[in-house]
MDTraj code that builds the backbone (N, CA, C; nanometers):
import mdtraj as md
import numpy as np

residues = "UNK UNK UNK UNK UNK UNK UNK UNK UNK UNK UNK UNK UNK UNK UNK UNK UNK UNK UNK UNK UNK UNK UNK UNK UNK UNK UNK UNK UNK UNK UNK UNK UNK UNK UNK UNK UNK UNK UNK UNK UNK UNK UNK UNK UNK UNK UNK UNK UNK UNK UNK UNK UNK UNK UNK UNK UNK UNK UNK UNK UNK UNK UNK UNK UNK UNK UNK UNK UNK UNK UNK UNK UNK UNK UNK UNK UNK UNK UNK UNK UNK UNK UNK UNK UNK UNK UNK UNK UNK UNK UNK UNK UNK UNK UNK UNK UNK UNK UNK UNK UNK UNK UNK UNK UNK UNK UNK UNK UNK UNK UNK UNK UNK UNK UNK UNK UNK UNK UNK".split()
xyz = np.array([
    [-3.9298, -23.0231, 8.5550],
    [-3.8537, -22.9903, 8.4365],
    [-3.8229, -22.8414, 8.4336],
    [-3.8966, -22.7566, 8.4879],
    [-3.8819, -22.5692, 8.4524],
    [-3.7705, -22.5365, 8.5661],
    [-3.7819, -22.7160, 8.7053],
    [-3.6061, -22.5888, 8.8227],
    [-3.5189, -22.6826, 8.7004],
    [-3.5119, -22.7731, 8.6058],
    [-3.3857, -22.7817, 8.5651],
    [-3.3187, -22.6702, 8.4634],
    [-3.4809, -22.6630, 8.4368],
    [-3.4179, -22.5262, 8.2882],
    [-3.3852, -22.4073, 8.3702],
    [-3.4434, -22.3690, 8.4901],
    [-3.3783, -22.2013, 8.5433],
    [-3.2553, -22.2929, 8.6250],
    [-3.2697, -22.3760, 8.6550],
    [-3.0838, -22.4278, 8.7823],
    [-2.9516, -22.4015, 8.6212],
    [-3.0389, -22.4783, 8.4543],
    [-2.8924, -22.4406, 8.4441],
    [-2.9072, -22.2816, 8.3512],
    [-3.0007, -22.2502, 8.3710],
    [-2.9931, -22.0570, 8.3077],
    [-2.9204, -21.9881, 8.4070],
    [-2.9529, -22.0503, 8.5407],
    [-2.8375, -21.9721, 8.6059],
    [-2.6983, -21.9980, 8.6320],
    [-2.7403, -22.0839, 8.5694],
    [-2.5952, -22.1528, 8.5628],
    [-2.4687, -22.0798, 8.4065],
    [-2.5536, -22.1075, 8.3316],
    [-2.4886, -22.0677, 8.1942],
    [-2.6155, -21.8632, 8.1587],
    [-2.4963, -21.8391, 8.1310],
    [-2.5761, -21.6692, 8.0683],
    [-2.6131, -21.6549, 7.9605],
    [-2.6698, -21.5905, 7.8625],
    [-2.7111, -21.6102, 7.7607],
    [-2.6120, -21.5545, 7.6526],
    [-2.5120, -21.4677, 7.7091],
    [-2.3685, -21.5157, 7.6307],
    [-2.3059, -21.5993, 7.5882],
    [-2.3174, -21.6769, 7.6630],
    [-2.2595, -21.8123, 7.6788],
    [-2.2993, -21.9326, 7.5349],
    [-2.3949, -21.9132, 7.5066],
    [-2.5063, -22.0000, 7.4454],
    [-2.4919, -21.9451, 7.3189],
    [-2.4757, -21.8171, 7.2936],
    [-2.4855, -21.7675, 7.1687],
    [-2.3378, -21.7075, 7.1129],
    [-2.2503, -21.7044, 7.1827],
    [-2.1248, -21.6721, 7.1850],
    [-2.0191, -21.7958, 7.2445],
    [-2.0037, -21.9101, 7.1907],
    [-1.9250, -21.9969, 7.2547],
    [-1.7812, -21.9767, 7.1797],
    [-1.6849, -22.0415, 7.3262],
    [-1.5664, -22.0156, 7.2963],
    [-1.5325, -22.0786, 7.1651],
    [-1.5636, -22.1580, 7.0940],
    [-1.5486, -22.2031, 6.9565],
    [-1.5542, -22.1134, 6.8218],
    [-1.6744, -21.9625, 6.8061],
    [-1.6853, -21.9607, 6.7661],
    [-1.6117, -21.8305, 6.6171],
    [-1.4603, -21.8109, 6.6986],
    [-1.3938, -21.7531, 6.6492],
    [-1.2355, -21.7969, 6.6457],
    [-1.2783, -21.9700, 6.6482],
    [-1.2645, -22.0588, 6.5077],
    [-1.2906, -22.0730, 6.3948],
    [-1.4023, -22.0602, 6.4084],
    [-1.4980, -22.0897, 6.2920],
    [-1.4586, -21.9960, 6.1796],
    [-1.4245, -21.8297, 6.2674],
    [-1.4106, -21.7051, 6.1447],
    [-1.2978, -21.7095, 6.1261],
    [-1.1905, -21.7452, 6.2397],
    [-1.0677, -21.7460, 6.1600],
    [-1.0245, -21.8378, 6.0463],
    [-1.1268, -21.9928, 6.0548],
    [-1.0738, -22.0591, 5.9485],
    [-1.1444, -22.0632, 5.8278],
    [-1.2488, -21.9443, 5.8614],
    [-1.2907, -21.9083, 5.6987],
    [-1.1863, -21.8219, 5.5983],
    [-1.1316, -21.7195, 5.7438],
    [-1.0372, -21.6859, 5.6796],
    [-0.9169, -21.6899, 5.6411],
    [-0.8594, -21.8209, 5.6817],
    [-0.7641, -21.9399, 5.6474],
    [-0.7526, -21.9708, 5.5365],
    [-0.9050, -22.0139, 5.5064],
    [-0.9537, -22.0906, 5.3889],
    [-0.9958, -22.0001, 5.2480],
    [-1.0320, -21.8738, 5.2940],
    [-1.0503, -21.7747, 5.2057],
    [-0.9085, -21.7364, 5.1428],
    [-0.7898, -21.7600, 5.1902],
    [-0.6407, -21.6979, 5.1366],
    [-0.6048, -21.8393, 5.0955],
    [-0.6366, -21.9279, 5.1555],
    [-0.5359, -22.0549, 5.1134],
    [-0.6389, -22.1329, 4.9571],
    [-0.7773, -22.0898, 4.9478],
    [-0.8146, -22.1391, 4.8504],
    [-0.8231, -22.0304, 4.7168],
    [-0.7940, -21.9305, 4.7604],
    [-0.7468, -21.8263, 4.6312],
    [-0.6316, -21.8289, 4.5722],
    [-0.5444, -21.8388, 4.6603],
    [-0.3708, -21.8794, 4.6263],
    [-0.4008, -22.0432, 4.5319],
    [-0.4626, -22.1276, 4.5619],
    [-0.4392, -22.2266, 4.5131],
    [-0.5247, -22.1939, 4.3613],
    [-0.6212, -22.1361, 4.3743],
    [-0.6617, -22.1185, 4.2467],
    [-0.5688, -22.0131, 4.1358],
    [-0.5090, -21.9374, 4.1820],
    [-0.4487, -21.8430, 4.1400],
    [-0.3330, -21.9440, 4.0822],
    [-0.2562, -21.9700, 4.1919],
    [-0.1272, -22.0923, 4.1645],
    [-0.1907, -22.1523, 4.0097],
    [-0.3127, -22.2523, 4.0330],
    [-0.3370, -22.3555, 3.9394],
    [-0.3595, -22.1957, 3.7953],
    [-0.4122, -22.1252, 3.7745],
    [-0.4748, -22.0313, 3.6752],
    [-0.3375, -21.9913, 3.6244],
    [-0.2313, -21.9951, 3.6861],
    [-0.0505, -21.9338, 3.6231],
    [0.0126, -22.0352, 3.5810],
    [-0.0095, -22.1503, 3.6176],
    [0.0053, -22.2993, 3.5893],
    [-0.0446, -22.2847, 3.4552],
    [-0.1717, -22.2983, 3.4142],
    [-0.1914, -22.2998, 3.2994],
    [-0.2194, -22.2313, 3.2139],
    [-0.1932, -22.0941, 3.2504],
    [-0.1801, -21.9435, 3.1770],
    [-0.0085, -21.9548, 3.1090],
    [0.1046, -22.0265, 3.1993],
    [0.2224, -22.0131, 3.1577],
    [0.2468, -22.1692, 3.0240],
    [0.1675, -22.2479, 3.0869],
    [0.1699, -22.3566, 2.9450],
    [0.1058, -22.2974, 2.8472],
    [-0.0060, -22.2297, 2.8437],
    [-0.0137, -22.1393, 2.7431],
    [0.0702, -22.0519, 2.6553],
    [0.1200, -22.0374, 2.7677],
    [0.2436, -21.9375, 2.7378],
    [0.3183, -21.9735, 2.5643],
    [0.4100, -22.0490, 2.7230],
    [0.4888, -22.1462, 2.6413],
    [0.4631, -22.2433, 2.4786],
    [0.3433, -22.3078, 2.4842],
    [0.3091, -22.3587, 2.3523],
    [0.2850, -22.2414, 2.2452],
    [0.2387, -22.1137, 2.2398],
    [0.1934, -21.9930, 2.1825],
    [0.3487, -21.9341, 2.1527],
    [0.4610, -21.9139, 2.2430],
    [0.5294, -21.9008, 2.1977],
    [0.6493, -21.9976, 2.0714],
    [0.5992, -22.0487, 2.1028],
    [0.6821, -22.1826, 1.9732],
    [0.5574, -22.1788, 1.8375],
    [0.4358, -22.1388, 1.8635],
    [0.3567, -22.1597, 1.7016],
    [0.3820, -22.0193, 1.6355],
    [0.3446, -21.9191, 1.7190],
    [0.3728, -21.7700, 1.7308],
    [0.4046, -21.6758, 1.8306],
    [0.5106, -21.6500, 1.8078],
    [0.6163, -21.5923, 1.9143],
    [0.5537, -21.4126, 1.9334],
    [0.4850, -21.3652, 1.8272],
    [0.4632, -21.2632, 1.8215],
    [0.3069, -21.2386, 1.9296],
    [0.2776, -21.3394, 1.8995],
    [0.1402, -21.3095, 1.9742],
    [0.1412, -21.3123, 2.1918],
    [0.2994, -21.3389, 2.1898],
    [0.3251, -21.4048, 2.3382],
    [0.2926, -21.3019, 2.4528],
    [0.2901, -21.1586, 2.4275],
    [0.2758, -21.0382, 2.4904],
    [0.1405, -20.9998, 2.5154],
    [0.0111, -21.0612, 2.4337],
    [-0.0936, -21.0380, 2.4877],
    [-0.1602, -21.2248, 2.5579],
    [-0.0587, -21.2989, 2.5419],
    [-0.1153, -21.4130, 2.6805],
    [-0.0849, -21.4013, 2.7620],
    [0.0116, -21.2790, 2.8025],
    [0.0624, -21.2442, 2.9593],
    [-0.0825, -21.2061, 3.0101],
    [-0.2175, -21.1326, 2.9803],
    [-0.3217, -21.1195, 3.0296],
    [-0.3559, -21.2337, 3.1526],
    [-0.4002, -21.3576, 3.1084],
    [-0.4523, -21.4533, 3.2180],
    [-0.3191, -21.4886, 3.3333],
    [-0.2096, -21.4631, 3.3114],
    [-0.1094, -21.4867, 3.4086],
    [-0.1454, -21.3476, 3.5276],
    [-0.1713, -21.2262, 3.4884],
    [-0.1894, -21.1333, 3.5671],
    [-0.3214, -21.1682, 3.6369],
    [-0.4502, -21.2394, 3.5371],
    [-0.5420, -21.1986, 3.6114],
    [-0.5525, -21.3222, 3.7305],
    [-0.4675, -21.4184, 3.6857],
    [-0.4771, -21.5399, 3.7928],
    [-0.3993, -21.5030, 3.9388],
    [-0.3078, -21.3894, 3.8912],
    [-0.2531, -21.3426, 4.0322],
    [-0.3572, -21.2158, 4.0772],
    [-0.3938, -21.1343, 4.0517],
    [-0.5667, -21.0868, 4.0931],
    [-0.6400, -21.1499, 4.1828],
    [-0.6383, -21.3187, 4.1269],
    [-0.7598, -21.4156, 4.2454],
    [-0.7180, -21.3983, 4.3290],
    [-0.5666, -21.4073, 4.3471],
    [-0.4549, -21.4404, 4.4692],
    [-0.4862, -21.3181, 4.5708],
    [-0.5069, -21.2117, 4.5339],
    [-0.4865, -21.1007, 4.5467],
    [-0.6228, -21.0867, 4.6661],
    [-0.7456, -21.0794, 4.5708],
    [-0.8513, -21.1002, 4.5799],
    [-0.8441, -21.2014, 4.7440],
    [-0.8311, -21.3365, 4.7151],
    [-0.8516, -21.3877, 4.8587],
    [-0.7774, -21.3402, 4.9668],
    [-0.6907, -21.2761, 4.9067],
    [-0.5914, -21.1833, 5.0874],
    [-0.6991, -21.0678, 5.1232],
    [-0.7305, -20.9866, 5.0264],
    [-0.8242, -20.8664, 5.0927],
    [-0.9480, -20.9651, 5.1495],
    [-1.0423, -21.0627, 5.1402],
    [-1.1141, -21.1563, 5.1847],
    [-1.0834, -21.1597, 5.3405],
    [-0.9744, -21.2068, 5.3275],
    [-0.9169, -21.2880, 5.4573],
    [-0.8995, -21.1542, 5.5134],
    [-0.8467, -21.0723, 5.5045],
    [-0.8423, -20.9417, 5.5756],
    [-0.9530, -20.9154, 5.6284],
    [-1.0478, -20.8594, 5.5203],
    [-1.1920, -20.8179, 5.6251],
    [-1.2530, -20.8969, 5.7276],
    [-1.2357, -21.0448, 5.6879],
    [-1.2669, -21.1289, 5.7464],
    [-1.1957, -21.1088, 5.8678],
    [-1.1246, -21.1525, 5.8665],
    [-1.0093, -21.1403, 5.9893],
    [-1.0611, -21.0342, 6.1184],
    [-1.0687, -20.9022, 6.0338],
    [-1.1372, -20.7261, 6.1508],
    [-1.2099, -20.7699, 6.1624],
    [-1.3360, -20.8557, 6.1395],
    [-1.4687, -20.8184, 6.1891],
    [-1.4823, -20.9991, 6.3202],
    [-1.3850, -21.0394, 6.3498],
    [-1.3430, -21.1459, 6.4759],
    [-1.3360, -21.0163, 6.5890],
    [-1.4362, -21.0463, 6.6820],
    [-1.3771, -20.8997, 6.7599],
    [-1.3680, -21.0014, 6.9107],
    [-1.2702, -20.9247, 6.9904],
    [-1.2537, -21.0126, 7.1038],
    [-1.3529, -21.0016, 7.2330],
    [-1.3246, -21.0778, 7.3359],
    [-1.4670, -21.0443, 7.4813],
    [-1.4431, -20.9262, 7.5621],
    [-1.5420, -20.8298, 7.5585],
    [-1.5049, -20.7104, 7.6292],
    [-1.5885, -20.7269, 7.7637],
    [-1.5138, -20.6257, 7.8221],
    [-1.5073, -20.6156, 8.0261],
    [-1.6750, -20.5471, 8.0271],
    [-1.7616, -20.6303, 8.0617],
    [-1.8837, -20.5728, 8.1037],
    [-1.9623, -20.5878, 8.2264],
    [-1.9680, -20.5047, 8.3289],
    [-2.0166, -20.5133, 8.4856],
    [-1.9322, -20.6227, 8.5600],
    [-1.7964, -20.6198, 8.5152],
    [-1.6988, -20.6947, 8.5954],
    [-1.6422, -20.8216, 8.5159],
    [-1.7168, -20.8686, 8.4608],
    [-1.7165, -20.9643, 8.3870],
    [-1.6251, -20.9735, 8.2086],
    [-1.6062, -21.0869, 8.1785],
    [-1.5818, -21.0542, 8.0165],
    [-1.6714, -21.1571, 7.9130],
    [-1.7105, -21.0804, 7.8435],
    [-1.8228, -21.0914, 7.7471],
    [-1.8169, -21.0791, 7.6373],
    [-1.8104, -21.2091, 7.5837],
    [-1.7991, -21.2455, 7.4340],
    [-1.8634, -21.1706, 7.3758],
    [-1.8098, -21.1373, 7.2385],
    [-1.8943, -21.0187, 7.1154],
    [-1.9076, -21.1163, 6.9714],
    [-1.8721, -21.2010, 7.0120],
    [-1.8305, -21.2941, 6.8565],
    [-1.9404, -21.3721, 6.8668],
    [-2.0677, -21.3780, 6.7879],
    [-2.1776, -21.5270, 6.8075],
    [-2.1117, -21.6389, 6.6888],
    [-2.1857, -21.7386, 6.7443],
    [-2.1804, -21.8227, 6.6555],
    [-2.2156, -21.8523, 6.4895],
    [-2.3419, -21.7204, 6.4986],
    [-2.3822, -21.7140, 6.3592],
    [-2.2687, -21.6426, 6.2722],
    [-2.1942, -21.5370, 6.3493],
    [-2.0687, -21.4455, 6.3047],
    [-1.9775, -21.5773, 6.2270],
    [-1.9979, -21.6436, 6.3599],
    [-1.8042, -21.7152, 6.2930],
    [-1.8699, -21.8172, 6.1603],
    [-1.9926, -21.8844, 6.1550],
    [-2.0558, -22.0003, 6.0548],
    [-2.0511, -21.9130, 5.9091],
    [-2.0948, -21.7515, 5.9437],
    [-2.1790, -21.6701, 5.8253],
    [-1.9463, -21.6444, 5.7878],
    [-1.8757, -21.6222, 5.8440],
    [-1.7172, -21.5822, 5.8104],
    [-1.6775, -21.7104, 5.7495],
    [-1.7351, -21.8748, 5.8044],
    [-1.6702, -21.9601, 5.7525],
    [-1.7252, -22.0256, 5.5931],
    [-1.8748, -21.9698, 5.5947],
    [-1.9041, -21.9863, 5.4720],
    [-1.8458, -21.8682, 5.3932],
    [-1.8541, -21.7393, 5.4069],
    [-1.7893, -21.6703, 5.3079],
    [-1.6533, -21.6867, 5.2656],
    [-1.5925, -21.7791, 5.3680],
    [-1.4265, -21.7939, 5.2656],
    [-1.4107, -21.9300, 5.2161],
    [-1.5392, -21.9663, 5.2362],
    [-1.5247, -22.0831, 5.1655],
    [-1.5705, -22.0862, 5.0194],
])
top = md.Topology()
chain = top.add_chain()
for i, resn in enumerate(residues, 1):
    res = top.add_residue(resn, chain, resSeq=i)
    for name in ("N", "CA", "C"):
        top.add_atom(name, md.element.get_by_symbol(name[0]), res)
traj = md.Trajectory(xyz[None], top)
């Protein structure tokens, strides 16, 4: 059992194992998911910041200038998940040239710990 575990250590590097090509998937579609689920919340929060609107202006028309508040702050969320997805996005770093070779910098815990934060 110990030549199968060193036949495939030499086989696979310990890059390999902790850096798989998958795993900047993982960060980009946190940060997919970090812009596309802020926009949707934002979308739905103007949705019903503007029916607000609207009914407030027909009981009292005067009061219609301070319900513009939740329409701004629902575009904020929007706002909010693009800078997300941004940082997210810089910290995906690509495989750099090491003793001839190229060598993943991205682990797997990187891209899981990027896909939970935009989620």
């Amino acid at each position: 059992a110990a030549s199968v575990v060193q036949s495939i250590m030499s086989a696979v590097d310990g890059f390999s194992l902790a850096c798989p090509a998958s795993a900047p998937f993982f960060g980009y579609f946190g940060a997919a998911s970090a812009m596309a689920l802020a926009n949707l919340g934002a979308a739905y929060g103007t949705a019903k910041a503007g029916a607000g609107i609207s009914g407030m202006g027909v009981s009292s028309p005067h009061l219609v200038m301070k319900a513009l508040i939740p329409v701004v702050m629902a575009g904020v969320v929007g706002i909010y998940g693009l800078i997300i997805a941004v940082i997210i996005s810089t910290k995906v770093s690509s495989p750099r040239l090491v003793d001839g070779s190229m060598k993943p910098q991205y682990t797997l815990f990187g891209g899981a710990a990027h896909l939970a934060s935009g989620m």
